[in-house]
C-alpha positions as CSV (number, residue, x, y, z in Angstrom):
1,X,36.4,1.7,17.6
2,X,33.5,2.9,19.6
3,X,32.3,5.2,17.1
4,X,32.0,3.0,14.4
5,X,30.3,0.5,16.2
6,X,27.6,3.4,17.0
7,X,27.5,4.2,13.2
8,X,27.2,1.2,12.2
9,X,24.1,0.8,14.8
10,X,23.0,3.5,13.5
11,X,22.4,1.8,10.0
12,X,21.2,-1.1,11.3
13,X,18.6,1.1,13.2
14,X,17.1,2.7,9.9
15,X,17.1,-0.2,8.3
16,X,15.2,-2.1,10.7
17,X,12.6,0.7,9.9
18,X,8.9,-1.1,9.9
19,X,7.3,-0.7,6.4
20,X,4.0,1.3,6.4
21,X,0.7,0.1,5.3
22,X,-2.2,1.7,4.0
23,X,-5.3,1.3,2.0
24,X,-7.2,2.7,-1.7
25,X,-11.1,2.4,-2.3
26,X,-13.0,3.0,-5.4
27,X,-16.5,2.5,-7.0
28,X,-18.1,2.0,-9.8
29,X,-21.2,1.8,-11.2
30,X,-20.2,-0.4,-14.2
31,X,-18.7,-3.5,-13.1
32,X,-16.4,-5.0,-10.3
33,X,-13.0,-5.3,-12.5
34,X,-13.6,-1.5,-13.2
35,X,-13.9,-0.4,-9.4
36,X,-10.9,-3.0,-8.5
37,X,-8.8,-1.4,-11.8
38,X,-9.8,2.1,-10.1
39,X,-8.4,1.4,-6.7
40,X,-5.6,-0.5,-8.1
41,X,-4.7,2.4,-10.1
42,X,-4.4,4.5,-6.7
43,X,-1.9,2.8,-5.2
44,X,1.5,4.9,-4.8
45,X,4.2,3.8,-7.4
46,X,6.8,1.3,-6.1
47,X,4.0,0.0,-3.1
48,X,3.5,-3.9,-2.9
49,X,-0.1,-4.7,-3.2
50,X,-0.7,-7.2,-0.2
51,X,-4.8,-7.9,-0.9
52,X,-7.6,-6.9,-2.1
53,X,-11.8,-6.6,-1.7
54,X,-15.1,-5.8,-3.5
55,X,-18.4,-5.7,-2.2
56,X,-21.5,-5.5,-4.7
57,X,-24.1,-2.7,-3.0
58,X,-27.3,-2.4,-4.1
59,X,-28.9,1.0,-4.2
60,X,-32.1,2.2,-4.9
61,X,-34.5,1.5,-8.1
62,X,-32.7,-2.3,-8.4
63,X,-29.2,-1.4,-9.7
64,X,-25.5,-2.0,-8.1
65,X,-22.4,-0.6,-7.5
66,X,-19.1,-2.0,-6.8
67,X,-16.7,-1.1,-4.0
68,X,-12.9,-2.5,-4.2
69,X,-10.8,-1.7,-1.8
70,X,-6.6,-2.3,-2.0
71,X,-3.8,-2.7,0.6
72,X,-0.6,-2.1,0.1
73,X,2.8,-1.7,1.9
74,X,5.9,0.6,1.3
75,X,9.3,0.2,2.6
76,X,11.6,2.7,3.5
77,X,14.5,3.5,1.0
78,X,17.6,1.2,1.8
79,X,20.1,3.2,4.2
80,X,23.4,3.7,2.6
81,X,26.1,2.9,4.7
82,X,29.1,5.7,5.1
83,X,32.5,4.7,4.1
């Protein structure tokens, strides 16, 4: 009895795992949709995209670029509990 109560603490344990968060920039020189679509584009397969920001810089001679940045999260795989 007492060892499957650990096992199954166990599983409740790694799936009580936090999920991790993390972050993409890109740039362009073109427009802000195409920085965004860049950093979007970064973000690892299966991650949940959580928010985003751009920010129009102006650099020298009187012309922009665009900085987007994305944050995501990923969750750890579900644990599979042992028969």
């Amino acid at each position: 009895m007492l060892r499957s109560l650990g096992g199954l603490a166990a599983v409740l344990l790694l799936g009580a795992l936090p999920a991790s968060a993390g972050s993409v920039t890109a740039d362009s020189i073109i427009d802000q949709d195409s920085a965004l679509q860049a950093a979007t584009s970064q973000v690892p397969q299966g991650a949940t995209v959580t928010g985003s920001r751009c920010q129009q810089i102006v650099t020298p001679g009187d012309s922009f670029r665009y900085r987007c940045s994305v944050e995501y999260t990923t969750s750890p795989p579900a644990a599979k509990p042992t028969p």
